[in-house]
MILUM-542849 format. One record per residue (C-alpha): residue number from 1; residue in one letter; x, y, z negated. Coordinates in steps of 0.1 Angstrom, whole numbers, plus 5000, padded with zeros to 4 digits. Layout:
REM residues N
<marlum pos="NUM" code="A" c1="X" c2="Y" c3="Z"/>
...
This chain:
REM residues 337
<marlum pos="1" code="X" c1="5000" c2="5000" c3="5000"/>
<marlum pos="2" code="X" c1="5013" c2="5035" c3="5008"/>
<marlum pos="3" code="X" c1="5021" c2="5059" c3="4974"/>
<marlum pos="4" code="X" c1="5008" c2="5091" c3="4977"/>
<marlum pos="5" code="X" c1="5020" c2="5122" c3="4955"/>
<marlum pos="6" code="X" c1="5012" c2="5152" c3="4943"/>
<marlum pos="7" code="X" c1="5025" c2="5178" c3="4914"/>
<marlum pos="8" code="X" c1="5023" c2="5205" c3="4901"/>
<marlum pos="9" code="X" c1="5020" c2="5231" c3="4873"/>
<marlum pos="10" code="X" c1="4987" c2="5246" c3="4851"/>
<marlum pos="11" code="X" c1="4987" c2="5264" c3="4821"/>
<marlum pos="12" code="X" c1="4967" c2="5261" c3="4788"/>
<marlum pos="13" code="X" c1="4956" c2="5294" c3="4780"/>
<marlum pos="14" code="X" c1="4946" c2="5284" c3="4744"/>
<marlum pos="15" code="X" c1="4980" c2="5274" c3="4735"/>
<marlum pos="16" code="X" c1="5011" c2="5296" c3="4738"/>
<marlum pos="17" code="X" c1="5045" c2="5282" c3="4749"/>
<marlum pos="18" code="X" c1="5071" c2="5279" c3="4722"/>
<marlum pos="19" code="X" c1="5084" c2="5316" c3="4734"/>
<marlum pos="20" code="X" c1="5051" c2="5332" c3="4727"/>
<marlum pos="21" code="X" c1="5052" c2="5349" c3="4755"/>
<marlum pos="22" code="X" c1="5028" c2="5333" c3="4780"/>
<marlum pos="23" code="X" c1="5006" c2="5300" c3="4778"/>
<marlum pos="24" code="X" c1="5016" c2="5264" c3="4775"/>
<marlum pos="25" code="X" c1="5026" c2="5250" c3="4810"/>
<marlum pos="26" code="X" c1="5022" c2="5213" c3="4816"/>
<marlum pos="27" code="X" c1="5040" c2="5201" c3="4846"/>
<marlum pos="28" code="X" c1="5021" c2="5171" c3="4863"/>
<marlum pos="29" code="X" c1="5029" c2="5142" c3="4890"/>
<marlum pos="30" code="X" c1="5001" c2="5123" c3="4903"/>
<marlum pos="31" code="X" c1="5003" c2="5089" c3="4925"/>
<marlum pos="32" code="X" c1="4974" c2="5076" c3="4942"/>
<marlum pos="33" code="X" c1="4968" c2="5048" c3="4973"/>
<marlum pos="34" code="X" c1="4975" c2="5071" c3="5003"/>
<marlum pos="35" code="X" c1="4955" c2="5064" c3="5038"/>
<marlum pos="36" code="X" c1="4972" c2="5039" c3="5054"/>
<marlum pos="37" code="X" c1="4985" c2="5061" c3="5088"/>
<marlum pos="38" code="X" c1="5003" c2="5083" c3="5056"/>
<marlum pos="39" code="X" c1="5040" c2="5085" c3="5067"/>
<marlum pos="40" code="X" c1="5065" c2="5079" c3="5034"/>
<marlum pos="41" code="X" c1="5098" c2="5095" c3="5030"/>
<marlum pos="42" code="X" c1="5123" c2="5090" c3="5004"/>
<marlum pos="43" code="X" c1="5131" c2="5123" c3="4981"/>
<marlum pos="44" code="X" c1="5161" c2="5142" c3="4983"/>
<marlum pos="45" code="X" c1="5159" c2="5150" c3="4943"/>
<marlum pos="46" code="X" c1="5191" c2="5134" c3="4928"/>
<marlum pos="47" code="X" c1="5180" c2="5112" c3="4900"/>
<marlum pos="48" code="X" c1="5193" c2="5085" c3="4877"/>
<marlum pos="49" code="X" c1="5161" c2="5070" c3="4885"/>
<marlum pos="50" code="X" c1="5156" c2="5047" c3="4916"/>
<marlum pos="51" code="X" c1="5126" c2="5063" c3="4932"/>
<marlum pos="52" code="X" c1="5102" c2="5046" c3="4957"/>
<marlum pos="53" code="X" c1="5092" c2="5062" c3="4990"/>
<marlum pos="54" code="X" c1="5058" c2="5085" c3="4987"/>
<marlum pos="55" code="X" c1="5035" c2="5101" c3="5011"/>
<marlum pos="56" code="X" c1="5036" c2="5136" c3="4999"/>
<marlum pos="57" code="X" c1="5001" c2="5155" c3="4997"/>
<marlum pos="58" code="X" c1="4987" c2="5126" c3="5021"/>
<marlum pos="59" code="X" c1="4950" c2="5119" c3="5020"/>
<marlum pos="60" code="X" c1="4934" c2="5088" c3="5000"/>
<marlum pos="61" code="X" c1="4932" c2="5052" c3="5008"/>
<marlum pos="62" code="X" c1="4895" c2="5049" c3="5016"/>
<marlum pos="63" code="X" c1="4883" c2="5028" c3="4990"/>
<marlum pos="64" code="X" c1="4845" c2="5010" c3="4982"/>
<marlum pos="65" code="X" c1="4848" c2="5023" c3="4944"/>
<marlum pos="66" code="X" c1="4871" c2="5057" c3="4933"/>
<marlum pos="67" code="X" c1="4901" c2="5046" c3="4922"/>
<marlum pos="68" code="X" c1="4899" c2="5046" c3="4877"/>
<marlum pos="69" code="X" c1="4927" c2="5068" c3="4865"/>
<marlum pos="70" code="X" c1="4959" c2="5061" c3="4841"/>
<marlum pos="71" code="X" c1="4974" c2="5089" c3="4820"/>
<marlum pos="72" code="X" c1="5007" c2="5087" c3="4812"/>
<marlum pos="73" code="X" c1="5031" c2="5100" c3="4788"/>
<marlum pos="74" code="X" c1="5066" c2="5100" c3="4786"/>
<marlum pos="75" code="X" c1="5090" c2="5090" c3="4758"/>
<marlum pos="76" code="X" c1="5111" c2="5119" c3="4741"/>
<marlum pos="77" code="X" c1="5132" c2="5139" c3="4760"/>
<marlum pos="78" code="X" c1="5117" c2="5119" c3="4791"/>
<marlum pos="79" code="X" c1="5093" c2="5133" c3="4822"/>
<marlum pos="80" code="X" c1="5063" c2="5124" c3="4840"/>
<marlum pos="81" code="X" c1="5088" c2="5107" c3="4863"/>
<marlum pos="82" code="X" c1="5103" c2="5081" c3="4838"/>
<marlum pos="83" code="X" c1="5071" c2="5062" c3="4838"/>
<marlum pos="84" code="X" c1="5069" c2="5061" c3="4878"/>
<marlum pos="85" code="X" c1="5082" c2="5029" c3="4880"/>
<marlum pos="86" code="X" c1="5043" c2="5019" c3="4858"/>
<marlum pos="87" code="X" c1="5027" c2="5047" c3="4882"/>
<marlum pos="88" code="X" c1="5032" c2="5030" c3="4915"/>
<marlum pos="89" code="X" c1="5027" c2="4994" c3="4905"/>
<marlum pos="90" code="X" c1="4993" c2="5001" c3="4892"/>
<marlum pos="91" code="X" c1="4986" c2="5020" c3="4929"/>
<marlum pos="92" code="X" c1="4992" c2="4989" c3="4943"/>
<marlum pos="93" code="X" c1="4967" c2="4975" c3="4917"/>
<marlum pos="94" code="X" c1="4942" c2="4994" c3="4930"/>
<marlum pos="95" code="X" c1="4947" c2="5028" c3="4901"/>
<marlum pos="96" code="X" c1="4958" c2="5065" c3="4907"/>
<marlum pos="97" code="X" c1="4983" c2="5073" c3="4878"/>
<marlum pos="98" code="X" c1="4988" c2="5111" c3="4865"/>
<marlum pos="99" code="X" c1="5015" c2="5119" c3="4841"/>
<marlum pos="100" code="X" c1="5026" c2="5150" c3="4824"/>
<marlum pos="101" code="X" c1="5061" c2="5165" c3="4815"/>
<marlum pos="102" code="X" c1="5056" c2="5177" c3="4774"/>
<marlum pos="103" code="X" c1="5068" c2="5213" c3="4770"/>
<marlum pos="104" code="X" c1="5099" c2="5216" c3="4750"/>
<marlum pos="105" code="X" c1="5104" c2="5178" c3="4746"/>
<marlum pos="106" code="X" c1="5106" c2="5168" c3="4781"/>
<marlum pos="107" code="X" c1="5142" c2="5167" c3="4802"/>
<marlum pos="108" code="X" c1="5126" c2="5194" c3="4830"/>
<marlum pos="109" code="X" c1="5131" c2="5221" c3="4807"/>
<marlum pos="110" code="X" c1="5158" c2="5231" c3="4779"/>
<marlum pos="111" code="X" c1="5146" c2="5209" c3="4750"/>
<marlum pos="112" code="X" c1="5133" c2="5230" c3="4721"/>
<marlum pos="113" code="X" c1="5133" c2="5216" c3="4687"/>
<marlum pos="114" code="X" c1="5092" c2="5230" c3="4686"/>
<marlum pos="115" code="X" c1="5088" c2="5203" c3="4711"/>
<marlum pos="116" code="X" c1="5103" c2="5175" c3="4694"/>
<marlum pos="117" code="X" c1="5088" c2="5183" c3="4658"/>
<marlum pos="118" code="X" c1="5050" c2="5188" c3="4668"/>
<marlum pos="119" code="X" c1="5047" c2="5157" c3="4689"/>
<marlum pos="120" code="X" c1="5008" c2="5161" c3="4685"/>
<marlum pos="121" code="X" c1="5010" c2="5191" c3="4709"/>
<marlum pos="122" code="X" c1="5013" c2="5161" c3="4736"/>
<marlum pos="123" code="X" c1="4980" c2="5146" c3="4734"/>
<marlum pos="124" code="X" c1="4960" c2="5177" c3="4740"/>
<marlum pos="125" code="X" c1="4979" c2="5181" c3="4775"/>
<marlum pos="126" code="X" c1="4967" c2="5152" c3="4788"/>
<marlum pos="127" code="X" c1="4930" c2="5161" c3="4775"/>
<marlum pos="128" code="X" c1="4936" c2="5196" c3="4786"/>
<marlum pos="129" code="X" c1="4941" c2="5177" c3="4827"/>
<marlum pos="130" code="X" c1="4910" c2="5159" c3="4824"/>
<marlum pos="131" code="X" c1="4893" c2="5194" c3="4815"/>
<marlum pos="132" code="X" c1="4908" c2="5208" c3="4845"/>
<marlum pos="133" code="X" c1="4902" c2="5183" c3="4867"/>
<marlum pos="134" code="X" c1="4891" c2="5204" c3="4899"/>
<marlum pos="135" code="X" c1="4923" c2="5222" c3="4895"/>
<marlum pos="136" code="X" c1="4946" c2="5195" c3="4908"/>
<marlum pos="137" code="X" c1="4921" c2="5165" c3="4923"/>
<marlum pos="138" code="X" c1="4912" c2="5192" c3="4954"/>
<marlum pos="139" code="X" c1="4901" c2="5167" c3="4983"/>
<marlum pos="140" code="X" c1="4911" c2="5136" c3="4962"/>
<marlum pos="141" code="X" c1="4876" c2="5146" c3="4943"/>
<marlum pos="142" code="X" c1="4859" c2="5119" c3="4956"/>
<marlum pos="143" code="X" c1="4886" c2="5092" c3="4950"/>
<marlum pos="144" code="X" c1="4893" c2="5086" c3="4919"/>
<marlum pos="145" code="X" c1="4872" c2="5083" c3="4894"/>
<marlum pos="146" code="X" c1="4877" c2="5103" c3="4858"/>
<marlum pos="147" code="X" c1="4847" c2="5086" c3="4846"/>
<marlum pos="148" code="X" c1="4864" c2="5055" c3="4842"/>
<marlum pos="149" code="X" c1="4900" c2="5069" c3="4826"/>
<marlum pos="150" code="X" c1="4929" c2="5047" c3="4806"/>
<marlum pos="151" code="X" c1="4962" c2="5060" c3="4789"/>
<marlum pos="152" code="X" c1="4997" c2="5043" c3="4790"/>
<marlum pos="153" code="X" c1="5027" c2="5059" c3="4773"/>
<marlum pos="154" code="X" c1="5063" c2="5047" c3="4763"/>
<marlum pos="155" code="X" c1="5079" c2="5052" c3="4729"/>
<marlum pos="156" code="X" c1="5067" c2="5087" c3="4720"/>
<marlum pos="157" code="X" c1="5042" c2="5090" c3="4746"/>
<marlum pos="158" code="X" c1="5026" c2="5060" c3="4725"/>
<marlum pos="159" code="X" c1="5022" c2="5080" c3="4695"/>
<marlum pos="160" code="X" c1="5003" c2="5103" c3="4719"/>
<marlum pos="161" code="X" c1="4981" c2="5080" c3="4736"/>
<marlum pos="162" code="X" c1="4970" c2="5066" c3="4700"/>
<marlum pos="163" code="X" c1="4963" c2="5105" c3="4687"/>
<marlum pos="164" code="X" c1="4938" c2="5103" c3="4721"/>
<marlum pos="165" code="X" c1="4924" c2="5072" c3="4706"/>
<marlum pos="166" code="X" c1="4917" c2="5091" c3="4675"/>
<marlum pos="167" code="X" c1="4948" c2="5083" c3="4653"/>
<marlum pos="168" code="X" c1="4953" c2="5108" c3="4629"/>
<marlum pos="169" code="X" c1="4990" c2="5120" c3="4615"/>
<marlum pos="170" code="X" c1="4995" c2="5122" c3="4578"/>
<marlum pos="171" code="X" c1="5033" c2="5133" c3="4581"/>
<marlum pos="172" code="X" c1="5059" c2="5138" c3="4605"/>
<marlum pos="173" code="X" c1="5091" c2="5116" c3="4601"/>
<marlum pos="174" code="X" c1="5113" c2="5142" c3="4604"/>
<marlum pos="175" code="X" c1="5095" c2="5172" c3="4574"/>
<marlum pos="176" code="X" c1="5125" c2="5178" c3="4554"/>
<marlum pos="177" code="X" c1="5110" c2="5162" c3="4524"/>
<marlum pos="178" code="X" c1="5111" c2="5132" c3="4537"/>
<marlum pos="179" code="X" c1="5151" c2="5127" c3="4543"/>
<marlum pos="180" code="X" c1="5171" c2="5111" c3="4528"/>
<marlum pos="181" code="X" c1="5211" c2="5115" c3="4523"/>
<marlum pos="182" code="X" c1="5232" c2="5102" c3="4554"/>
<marlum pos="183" code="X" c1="5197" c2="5094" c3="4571"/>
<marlum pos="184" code="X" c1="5189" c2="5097" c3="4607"/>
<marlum pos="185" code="X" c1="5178" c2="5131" c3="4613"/>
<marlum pos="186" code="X" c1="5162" c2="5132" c3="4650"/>
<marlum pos="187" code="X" c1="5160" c2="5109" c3="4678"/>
<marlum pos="188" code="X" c1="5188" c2="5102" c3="4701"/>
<marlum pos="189" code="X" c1="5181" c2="5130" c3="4724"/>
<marlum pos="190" code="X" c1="5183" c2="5158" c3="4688"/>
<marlum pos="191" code="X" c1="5201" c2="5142" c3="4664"/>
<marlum pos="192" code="X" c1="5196" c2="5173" c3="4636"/>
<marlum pos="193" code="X" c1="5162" c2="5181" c3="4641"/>
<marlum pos="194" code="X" c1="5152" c2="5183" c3="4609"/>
<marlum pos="195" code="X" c1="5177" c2="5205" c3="4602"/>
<marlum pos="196" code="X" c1="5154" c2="5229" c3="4625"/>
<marlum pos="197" code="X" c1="5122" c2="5228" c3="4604"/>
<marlum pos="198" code="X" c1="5127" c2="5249" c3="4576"/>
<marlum pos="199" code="X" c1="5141" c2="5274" c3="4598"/>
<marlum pos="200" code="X" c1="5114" c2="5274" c3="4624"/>
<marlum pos="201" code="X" c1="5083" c2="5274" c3="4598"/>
<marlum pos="202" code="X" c1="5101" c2="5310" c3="4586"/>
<marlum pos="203" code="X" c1="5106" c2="5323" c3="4617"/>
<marlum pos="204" code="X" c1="5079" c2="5314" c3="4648"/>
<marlum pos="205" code="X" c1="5044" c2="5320" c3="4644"/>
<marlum pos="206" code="X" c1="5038" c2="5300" c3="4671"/>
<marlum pos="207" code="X" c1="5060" c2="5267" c3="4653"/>
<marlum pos="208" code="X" c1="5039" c2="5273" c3="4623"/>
<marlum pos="209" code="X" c1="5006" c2="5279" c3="4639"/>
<marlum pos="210" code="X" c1="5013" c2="5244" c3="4658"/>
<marlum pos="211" code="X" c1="5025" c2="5224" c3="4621"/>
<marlum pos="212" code="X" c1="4993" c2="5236" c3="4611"/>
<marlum pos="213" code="X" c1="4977" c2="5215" c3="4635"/>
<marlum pos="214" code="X" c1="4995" c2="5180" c3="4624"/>
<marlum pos="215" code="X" c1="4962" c2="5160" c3="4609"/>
<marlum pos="216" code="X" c1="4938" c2="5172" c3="4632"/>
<marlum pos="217" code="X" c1="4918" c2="5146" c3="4651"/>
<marlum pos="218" code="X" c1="4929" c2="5146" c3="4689"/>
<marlum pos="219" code="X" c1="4904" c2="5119" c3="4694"/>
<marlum pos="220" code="X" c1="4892" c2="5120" c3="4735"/>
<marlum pos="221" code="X" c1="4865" c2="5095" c3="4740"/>
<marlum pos="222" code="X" c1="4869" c2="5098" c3="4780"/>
<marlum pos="223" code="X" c1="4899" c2="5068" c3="4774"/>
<marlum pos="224" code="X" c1="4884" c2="5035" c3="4771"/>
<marlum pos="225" code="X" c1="4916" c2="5015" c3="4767"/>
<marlum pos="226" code="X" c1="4954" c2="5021" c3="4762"/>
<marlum pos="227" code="X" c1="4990" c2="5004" c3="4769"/>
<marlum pos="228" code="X" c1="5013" c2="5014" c3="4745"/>
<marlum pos="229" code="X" c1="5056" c2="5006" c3="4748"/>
<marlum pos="230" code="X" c1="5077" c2="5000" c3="4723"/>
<marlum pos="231" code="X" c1="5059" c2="5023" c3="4702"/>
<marlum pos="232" code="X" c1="5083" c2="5049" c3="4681"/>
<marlum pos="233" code="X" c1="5088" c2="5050" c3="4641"/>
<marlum pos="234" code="X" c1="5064" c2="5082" c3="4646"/>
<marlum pos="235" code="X" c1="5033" c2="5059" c3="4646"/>
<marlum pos="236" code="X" c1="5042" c2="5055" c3="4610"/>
<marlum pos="237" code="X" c1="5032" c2="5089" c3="4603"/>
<marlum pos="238" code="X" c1="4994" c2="5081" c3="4608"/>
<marlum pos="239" code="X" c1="4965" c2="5074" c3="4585"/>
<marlum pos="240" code="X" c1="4956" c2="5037" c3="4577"/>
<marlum pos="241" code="X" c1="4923" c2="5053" c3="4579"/>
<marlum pos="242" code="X" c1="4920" c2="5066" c3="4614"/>
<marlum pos="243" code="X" c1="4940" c2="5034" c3="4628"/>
<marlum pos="244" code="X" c1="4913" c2="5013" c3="4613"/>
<marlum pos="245" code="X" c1="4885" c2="5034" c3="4631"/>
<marlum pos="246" code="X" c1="4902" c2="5035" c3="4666"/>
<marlum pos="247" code="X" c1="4875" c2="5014" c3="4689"/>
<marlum pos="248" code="X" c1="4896" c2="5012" c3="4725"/>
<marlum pos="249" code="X" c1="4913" c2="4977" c3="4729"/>
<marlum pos="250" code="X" c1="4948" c2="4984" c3="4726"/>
<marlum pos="251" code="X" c1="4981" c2="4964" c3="4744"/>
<marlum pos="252" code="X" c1="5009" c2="4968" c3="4727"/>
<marlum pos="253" code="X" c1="5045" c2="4956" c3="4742"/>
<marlum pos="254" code="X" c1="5080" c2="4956" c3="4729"/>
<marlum pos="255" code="X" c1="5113" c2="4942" c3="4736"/>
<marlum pos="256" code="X" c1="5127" c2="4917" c3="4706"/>
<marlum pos="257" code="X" c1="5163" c2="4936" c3="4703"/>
<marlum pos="258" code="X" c1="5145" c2="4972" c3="4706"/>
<marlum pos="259" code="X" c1="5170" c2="4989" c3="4678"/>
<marlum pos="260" code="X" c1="5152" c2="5025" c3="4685"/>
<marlum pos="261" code="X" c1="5114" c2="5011" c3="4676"/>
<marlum pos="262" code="X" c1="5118" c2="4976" c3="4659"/>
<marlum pos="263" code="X" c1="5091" c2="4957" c3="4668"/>
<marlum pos="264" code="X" c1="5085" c2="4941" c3="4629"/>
<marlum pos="265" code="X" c1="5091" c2="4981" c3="4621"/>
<marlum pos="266" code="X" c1="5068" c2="4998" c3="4646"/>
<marlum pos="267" code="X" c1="5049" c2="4975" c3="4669"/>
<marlum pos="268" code="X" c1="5040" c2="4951" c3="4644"/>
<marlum pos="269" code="X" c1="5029" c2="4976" c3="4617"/>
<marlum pos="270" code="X" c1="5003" c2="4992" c3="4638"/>
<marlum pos="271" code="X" c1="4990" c2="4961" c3="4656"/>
<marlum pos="272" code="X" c1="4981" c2="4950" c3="4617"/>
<marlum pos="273" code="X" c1="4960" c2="4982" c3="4614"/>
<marlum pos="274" code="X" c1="4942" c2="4981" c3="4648"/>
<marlum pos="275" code="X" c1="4908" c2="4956" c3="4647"/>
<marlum pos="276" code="X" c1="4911" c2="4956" c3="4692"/>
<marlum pos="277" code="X" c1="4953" c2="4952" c3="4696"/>
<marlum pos="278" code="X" c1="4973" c2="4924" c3="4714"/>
<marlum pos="279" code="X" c1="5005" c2="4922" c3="4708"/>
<marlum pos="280" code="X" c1="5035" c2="4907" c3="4732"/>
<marlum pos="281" code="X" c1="5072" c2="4910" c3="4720"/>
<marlum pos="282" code="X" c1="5093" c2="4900" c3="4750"/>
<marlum pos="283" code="X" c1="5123" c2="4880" c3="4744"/>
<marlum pos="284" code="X" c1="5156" c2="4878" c3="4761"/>
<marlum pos="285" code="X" c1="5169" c2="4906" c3="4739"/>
<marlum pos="286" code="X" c1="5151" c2="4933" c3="4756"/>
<marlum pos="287" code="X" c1="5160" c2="4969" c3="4743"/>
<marlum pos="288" code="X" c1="5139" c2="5000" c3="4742"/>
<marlum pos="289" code="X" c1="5146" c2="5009" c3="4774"/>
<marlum pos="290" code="X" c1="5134" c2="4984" c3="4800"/>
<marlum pos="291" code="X" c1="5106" c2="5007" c3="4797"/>
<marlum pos="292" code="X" c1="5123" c2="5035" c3="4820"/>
<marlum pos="293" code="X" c1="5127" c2="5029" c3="4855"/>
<marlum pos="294" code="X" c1="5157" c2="5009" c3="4870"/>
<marlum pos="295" code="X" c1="5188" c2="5033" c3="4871"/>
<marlum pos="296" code="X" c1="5203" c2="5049" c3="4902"/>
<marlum pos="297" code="X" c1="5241" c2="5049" c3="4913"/>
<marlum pos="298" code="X" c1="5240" c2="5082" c3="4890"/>
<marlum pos="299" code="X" c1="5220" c2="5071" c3="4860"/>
<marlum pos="300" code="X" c1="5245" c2="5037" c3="4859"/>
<marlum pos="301" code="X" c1="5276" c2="5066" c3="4859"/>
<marlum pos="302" code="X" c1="5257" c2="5088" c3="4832"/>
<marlum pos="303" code="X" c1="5241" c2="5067" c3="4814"/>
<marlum pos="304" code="X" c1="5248" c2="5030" c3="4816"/>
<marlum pos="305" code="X" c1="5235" c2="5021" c3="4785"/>
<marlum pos="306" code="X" c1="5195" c2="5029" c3="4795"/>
<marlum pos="307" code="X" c1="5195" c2="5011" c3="4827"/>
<marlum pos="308" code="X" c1="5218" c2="4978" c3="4811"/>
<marlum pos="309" code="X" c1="5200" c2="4946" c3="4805"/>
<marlum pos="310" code="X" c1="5212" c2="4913" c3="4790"/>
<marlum pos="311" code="X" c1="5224" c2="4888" c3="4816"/>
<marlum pos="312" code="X" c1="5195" c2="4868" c3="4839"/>
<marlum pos="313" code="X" c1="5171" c2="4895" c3="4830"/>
<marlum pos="314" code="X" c1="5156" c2="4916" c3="4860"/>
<marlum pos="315" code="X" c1="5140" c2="4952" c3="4850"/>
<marlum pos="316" code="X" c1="5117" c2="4954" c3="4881"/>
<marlum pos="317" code="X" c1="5102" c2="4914" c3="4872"/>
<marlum pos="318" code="X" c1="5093" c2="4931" c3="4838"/>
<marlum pos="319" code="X" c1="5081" c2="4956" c3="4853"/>
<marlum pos="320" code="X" c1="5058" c2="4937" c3="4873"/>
<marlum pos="321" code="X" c1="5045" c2="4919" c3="4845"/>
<marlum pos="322" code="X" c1="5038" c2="4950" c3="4828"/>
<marlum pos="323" code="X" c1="5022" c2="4965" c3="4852"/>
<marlum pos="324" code="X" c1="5005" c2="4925" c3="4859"/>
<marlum pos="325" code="X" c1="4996" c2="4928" c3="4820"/>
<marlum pos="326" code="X" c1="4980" c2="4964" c3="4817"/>
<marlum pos="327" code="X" c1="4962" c2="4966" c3="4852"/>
<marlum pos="328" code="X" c1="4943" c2="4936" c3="4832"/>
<marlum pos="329" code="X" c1="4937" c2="4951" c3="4808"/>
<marlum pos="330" code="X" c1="4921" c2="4983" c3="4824"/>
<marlum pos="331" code="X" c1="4898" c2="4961" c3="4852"/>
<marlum pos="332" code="X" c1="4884" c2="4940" c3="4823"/>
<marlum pos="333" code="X" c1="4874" c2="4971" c3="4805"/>
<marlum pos="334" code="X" c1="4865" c2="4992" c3="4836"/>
<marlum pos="335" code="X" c1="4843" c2="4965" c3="4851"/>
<marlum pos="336" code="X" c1="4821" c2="4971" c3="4819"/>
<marlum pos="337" code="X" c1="4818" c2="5009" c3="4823"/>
């Protein structure tokens, strides 16, 4: 099937961008089937990402049904295009994926320490798209269908798909109360982030307007069922409470040497407090980041250590059984809708 794609940029006038000086902006990609006389080309964007051919701005694939739609978020630090290697499998599965880059804790943009602290500001980007849903669907209006509409996200970007589902955050990991002496202070991508907190909450109105925020409900009942990967320590920050009232069936899958987000740690914990979660922990010694796309010549120079997998292990066949695994998922749910 040919992989259309689309981006772009809107703003969420409600919310200010960690400047304060003009609205949020949330960068989007969107994949979709693309009419079958749609001519592909490869991108000239240098990536550490292998990136498949897409039809850019073709028309849709003719289709009996619209096409149901996937949300996606990114892990931290990450972009929309981190999870394309999810995006285009579940085209050829018959979905149209749109993902969002988070401002401030995505790798389009300077990453702000805002961005990485107040990971709830996430979910309400991907609500704020299905809002604006005229703004960016244009002639694809008629093909796909944001009636029937599913979330996926990796590592961070599960912590947001669960505050869609109606998780609710107690703490974050990284308040300043909550550290401890020679303990890990950020993620990988801002090692001293904590060290920002105290700081920011005295000086941005904008920071502390946004902490505020931390327990409210980001519920969105438009997303009947979610894919979560290797969920983050994050998740630990939410209420028993709310995880025990989240209704959408829930697939949860982890690699079995993940050091970032143990599975007993993460994964594990929050399938015991979901009553509609399945949990798969692939062996083989799978890390936390089979979940990002297979590397490029440049990602392999840069950054060996994302795109390295144990011997006799293939990224793009787990990959494919991800992808086999979630469209499942999403057409046994959808069929009911």
């Amino acid at each position: 099937m040919k992989l259309g794609f689309r981006d772009g940029v809107l703003y969420d006038e409600h919310r200010s961008n960690w400047d304060a000086d003009g609205p949020r902006p949330i960068n989007w990609s969107l994949w979709y089937p693309a009419a079958d006389e749609a001519r592909e080309g490869a991108t000239a964007e240098r990536s550490w990402f292998r990136k498949a051919a897409v039809a850019r701005n073709a028309p849709a694939r003719p289709a009996a049904r619209p096409y149901p739609l996937v949300l996606l978020s990114h892990g931290t630090g990450g972009s929309a295009a981190g999870l394309e290697w999810l995006a285009r499998r579940l085209v050829d599965r018959g979905f149209a994926a749109l993902g969002v880059s988070h401002h401030g804790n995505t790798g389009i943009e300077p990453y702000r320490a805002e961005g990485f602290a107040c990971l709830w500001e996430r979910a309400p980007d991907l609500s704020f798209m299905l809002d604006r849903r005229d703004d960016w669907l244009g002639d694809l209006f008629s093909h796909i269908d944001t009636s029937r509409v599913f979330a996926a996200g990796f590592s961070a970007g599960a912590y947001s798909v669960m505050l869609l589902l109606g998780a609710v955050a107690q703490f974050s990991q990284f308040e300043p109360s909550r550290m401890k002496p020679g303990g890990v202070r950020g993620p990988r991508e801002f090692p001293d982030l904590a060290d920002h907190i105290t700081a920011l909450l005295r000086t941005s109105a904008v920071f502390r307007d946004s902490w505020s925020r931390m327990s409210k409900s980001y519920r969105d009942k438009r997303i009947k069922a979610a894919l979560l990967c290797a969920p983050g320590r994050s998740v630990l920050g939410f209420s028993e409470e709310s995880l025990k009232a989240v209704e959408a069936p829930v697939l949860i899958l982890v690699g079995d040497a993940d050091r970032a987000a143990p599975a007993e740690e993460c994964s594990s914990w929050l399938h015991a407090r979901l009553s509609r979660s399945a949990l798969k922990i692939f062996g083989g010694g799978l890390g936390h980041y089979v979940f990002v796309p297979e590397g490029s010549g440049l990602g392999f120079a840069f950054a060996a250590e994302l795109f390295t997998d144990p011997p006799g292990i293939e990224r793009a066949a787990v990959h494919d059984e991800i992808a086999d695994l979630s469209a499942a998922l999403f057409q046994n749910i959808g069929a009911m809708a």
